[in-house]
N, C-alpha and C positions, 0 to 999 in steps of 0.2 A: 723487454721480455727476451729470455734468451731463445737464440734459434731450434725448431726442436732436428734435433739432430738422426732422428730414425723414423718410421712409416713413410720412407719414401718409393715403396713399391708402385705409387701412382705416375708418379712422374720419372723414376728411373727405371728403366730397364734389365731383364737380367743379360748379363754379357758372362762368357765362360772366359778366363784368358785364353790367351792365341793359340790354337794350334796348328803346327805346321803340316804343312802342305803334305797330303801321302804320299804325292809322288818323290818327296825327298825322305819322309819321317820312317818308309817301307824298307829303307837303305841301310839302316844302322839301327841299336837297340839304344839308344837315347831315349829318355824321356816325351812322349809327344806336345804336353803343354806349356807354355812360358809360365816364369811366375808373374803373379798379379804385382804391378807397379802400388807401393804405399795408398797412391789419392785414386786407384782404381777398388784395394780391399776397401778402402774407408767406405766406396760409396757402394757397391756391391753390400757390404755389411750394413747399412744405413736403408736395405729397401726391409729388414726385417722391421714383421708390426710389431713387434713385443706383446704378442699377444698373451690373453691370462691363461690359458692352458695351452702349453707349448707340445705342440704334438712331435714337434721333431725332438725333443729332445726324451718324452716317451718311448718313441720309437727307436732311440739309441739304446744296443745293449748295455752299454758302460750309463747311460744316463748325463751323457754331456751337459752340462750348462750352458748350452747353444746361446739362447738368448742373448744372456751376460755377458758372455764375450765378444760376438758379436756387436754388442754395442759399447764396448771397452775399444774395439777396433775400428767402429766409426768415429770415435770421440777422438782418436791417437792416443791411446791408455795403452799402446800393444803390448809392453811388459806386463802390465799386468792380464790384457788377455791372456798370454801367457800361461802366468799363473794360476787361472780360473782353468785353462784347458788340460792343463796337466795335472792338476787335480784330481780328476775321475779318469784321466788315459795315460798310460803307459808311454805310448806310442803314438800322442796326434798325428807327427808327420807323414808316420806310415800308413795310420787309418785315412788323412786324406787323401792318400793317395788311393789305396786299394779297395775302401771301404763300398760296396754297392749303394751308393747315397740314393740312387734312384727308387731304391726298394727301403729305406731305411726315413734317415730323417728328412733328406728333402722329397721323398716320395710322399712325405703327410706335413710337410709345412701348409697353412693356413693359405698363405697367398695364393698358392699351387691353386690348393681347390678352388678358389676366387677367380680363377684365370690369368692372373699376374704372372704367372711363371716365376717357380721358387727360388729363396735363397739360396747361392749357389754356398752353401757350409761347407761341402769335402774343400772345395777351393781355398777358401778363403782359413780354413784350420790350417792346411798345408802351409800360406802364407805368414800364419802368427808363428809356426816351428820352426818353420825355416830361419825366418829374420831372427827368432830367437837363439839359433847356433850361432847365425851370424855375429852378434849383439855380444854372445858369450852370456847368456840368459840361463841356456843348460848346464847345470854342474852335475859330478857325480852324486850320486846319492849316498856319498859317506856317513856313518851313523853318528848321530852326539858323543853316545854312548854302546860300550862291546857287552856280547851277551856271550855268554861258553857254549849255550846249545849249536848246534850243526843241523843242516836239512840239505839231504842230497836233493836233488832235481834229474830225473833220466826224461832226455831230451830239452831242446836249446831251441823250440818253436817260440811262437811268443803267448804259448800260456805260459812253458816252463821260464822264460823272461819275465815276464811279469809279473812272478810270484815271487821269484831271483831279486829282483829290481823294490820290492817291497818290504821282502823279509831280511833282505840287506842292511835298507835304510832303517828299518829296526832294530839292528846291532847283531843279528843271530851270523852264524858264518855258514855261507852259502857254497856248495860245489854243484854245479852242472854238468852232468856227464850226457853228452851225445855221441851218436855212432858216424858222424860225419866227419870230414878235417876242417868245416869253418861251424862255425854255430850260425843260427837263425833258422834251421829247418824251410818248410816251404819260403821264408821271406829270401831265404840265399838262395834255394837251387830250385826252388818252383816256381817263382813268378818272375816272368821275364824284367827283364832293366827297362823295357821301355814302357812299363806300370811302374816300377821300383827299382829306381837304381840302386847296384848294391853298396853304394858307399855311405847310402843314406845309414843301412842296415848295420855297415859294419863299423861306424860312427856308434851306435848305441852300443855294440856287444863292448868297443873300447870304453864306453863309459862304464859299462860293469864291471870291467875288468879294474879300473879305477876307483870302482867303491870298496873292491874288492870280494866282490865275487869270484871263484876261481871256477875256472870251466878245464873239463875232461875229453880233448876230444879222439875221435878215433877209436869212441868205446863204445863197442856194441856188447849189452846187456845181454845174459844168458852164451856169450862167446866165450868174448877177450876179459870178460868179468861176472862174478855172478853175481847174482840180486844179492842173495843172502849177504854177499861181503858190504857190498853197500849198505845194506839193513841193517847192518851190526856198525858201520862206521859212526852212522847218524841216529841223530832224537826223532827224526823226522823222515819219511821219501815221498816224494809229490811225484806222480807219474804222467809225465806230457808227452809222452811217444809221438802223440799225432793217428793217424791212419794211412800207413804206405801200401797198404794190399792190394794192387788192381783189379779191379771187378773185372772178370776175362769175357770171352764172346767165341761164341760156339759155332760150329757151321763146319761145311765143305771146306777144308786147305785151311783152318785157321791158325794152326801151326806154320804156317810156310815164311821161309825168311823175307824181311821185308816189312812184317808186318810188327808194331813194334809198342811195347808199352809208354800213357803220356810221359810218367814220372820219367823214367828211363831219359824220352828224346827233350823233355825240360831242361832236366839237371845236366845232361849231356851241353846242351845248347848255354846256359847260365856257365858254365865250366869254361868253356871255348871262349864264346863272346864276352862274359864280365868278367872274368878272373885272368883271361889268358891260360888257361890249363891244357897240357895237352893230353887231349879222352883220343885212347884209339879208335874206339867204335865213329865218333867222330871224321877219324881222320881218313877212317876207309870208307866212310858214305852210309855206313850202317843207319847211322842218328843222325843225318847231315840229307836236309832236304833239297840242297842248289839240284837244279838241271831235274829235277824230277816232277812227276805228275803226282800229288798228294792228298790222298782221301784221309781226315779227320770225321771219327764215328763220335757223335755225342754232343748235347749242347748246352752246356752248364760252361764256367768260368774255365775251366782248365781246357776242354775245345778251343775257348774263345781263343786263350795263348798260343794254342799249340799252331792254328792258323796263321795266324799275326808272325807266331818264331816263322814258320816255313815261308812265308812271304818273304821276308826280311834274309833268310838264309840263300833265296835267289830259286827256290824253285818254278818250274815251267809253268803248273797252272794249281790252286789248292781251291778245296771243295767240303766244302761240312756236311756232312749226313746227321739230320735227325730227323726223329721221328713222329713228333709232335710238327705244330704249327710255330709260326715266330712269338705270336702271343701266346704259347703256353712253353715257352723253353725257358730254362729256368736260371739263366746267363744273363748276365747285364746285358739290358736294351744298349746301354751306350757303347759295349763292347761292341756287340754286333756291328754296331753303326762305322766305329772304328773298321773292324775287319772288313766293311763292304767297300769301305772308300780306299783301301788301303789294296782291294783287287780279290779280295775273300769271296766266291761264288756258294750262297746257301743251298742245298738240294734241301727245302722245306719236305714233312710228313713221307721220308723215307727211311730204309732201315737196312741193313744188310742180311744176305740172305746167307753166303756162301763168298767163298775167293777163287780165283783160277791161279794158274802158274805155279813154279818154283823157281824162284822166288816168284810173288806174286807180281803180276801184273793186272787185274782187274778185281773189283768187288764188284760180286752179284747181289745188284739190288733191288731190293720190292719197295713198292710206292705203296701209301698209307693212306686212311681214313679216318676222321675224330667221330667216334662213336659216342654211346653214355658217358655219364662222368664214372671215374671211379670213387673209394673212399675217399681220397683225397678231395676229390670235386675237380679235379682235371678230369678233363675230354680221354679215353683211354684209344688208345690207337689202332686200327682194327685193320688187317691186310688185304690188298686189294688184289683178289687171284688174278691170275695170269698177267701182273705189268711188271715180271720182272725183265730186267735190263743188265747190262756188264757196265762199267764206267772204271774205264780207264785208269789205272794206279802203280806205280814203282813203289811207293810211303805210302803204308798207309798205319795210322797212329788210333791207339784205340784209348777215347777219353770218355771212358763211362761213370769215372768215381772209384771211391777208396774203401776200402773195408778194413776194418783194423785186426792186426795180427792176433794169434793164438798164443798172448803171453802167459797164460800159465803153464801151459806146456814148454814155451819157448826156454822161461824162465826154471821152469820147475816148482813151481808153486801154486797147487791146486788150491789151494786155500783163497788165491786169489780170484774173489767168483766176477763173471762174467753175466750178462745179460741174455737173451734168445740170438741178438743182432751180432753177440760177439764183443762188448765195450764193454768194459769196467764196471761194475756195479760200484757205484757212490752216490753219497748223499747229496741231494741239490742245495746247492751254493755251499755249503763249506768243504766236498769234495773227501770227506773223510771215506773209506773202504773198510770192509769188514776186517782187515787186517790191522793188529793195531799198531799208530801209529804212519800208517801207509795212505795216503792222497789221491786223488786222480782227477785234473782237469784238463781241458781242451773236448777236441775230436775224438780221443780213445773211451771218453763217456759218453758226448755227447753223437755221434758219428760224423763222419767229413760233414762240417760248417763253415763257418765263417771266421777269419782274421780278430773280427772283433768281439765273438765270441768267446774265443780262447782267451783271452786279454781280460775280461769280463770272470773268465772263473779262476785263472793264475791270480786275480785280486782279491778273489772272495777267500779263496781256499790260503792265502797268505796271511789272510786274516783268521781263518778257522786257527791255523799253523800257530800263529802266534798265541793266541789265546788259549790252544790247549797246551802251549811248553809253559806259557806262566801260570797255569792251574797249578800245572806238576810240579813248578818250581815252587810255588808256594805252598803243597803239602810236603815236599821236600824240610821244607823250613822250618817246618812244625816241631 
């Protein structure tokens, strides 16, 4: 009888690959995990049960086929895990690296709940991509066959990628117009290199560039081009902006210099350290945390970075303010964890009240309380009079989230309607907009989410894409 080669969550253990030591990994924006050696994925992938209702792969936006692969990678089938993972994702390499697996599929793998401690999947995906560049497993996704229709794309995030990446390999001809000089939106200038290096990232946009996709860059919509001209180029426009609008914060001196938007000391920081670019703000210490004392306001995923960059950048001491508790903030538990080892100090259930200086040198802050839950069912935060305090600040970086811009005005196109929140009015899952002919996936419908999100509706609405040009084309025909 042949060996059986998976349910071995009893007798294996889950192990993450290595990570390196903080005291070196705080130093440089490298990656912090090794990859998993071959006979470590095989056996890591071999503790899933295969059980009959896969809750992780439920719980995937894209719908992965966790399972199967996973046990294509225990078996040494890797090519074809492969195959199986890229199937439903655009992007494995990049989802295992950035994906909140905690909250997603391995937060609801079966074993998890049993006590085993779960399948580590973000790992082990990253491992079958990886080896598959290596391997030359990835080709471009050049079509059979050429189609005449056109579909512009505005923005080069990775929804507008992976509707780019789909309607490609369909035969349609694809242009991507973004307002940056490299494409990949947040995956280039918002998530630091040491969650995502950017070579991983600039590795894919060269493979579109090879199916031929043509990308626009340095083109800001409603500037340097208007919609309209786009809208009259193509059969089609998908709109994947994203959300760049920083939710601001009000108070005593919130103006005062010093005090600095995330995006802003991100992209600034991705610029310097991955690309070698030289950013003035940069180079005069505006966006440049060394030698300073650094308050981060906010505790979601973009916080988590912005700590982690200012550690790594050489600053004196950094400090997170939020205002909830650590179990209701809404950032990866394993970021945290990262930022604590790495010298990251959390001020839990506090919030800023006010600034001093010009520039500033302190945020006035009040200490908090979990009161009722709100609509959500979170604990809502309640202020606790008279403990406010100064704490000490030269940076202080304000990471509260995105709000997406006012592109009908931007654009001049009131026809394009909008929702109460400000995002795109479109249809769920095929992305269509009352404008016809006009798309819209990612964060600009859905508001600031998640990576895999976007990736999830640039495939659904590529398929909308498709299906309504060959409608037309076949009453054309008629």
């Amino acid at each position: 009888m042949a060996k059986q080669p998976m349910l071995k969550f009893v007798d294996v253990s889950r192990k993450m690959p290595e990570k390196r030591e903080a005291d070196e990994r705080n130093k440089d924006f490298d990656e912090i995990y090794a990859e998993f050696a071959a006979v470590k994925a095989e056996e890591q992938a071999s503790r899933c049960s295969q059980c009959g209702v896969p809750y992780c792969q439920s719980h995937c936006p894209l719908h992965n086929n966790i399972p199967d692969w996973l046990r294509l990678t225990a078996t040494g089938r890797l090519e074809e895990a492969y195959q199986v993972s890229q199937a439903t994702n655009t992007f494995p390499e990049i989802c295992g690296r950035i994906c909140p697996q905690d909250r997603l599929c391995e937060g609801n793998c079966v074993i998890e709940q049993s006590g085993h401690g779960t399948v580590t999947i973000g790992t082990v995906e990253k491992y079958i991509t990886d080896t598959a560049w290596e391997k030359g497993w990835v080709l471009p996704g050049t079509p059979a066959q050429e189609r005449t229709e056109s579909v512009g794309i505005i923005g080069a995030g990775p929804g507008g990628l992976a509707a780019a990446d789909m309607l490609r390999r369909a035969g349609l001809q694809v242009t991507v117009y973004d307002r940056y000089d490299r494409a990949g939106g947040l995956l280039t200038y918002g998530i630091p290199g040491f969650k995502l290096e950017k070579d991983v990232v600039m590795r894919r946009i060269e493979q579109l560039e090879k199916a031929g996709v043509h990308f626009v860059q340095n083109c800001d919509v409603g500037v340097t081009m208007a919609f309209e001209e786009i809208h009259a180029q193509h059969d089609a426009v998908i709109i994947a902006t994203g959300v760049y609008k920083s939710r601001d914060l009000g108070g005593v001196g919130s103006d005062a210099k010093g005090i600095v938007k995330a995006i802003d000391y991100l992209t600034a920081s991705n610029r310097a350290a991955n690309f070698g670019d030289t950013v003035a703000e940069f180079e005069s210490g505006e966006l440049n945390a060394a030698g300073k004392k650094v308050v981060v306001i906010g505790g979601g995923d973009t916080a988590m970075d912005c700590v982690r960059t200012a550690i790594r950048q050489g600053a004196e001491s950094v400090k997170c303010l939020y205002r909830r508790d650590r179990a209701n903030m809404p950032g990866s538990q394993r970021e945290v964890q990262n930022a604590e080892e790495e010298g990251v100090v959390f001020e839990w259930l506090t919030a800023p009240k006010g600034f001093k200086g010009e520039p500033v040198s302190a945020v006035v802050v009040e200490k908090m309380r979990l009161g009722l839950p709100d609509a959500t069912g979170r604990q809502s935060p309640e202020l606790i009079e008279g403990s406010a305090y100064d704490e000490p600040a030269d940076l202080v970086v304000k990471a509260l989230g995105f709000s997406p811009e006012d592109l009908p005005t931007l654009w001049g196109q009131p026809e394009l309607e909008v929702t109460r929140w400000g995002t795109i009015k479109a249809e769920f899952t095929t992305g269509r907009t009352a404008m016809d002919g006009v798309y819209a996936v990612g964060d600009i419908v859905r508001g600031a989410s998640l990576v895999v999100w976007a990736i999830r509706d640039g495939r659904d609405c590529a398929e909308a894409v498709l299906a309504d040009l060959t409608a037309k084309a076949a009453v054309a025909a008629e």
